[in-house]
N, C-alpha and C positions, 0 to 999 in steps of 0.2 A: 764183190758181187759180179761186176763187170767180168772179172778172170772167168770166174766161175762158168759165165754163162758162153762165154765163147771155149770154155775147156768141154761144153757138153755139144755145142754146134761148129765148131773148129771143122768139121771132116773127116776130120781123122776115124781110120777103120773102127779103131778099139776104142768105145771109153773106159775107164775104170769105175765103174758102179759103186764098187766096194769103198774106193779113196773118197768118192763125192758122199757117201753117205755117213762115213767115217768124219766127213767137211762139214756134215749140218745139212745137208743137202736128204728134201724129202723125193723118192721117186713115187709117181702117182701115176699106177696103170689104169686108165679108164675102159679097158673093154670089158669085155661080157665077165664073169664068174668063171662059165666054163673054158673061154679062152686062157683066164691066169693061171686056173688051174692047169691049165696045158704045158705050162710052163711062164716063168715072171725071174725077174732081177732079185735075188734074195734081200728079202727086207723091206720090200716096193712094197706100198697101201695101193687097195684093189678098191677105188670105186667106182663101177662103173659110168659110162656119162651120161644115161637116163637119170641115173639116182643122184648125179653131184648136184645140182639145183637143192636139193633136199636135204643134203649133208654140211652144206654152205653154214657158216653161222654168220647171221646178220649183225 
């Protein structure tokens, strides 16, 4: 887990999206709709961060 989370904050220019989510790794865009639509990391879950409180399971 540790690797993991410094393989996504390390610095480094490029992550590989593809490898981490290939890893079990969820990407979770929280802006707008019409921002993801704009363009997102293939495979990333869109929720926005008004709506995560709501999506949350207790």
């Amino acid at each position: 887990m540790i690797g993991l989370i410094k393989k996504i904050f390390a610095g480094s220019p490029k992550t590989d999206f593809a490898s981490l989510i290939a890893e079990g790794a969820l990407i979770l865009d929280v802006r707008t709709r019409n921002e993801y639509a704009g363009g997102h990391i293939k495979n990333s879950v869109n929720i926005p961060l008004n709506d995560l409180p709501n999506q949350l399971k207790n």
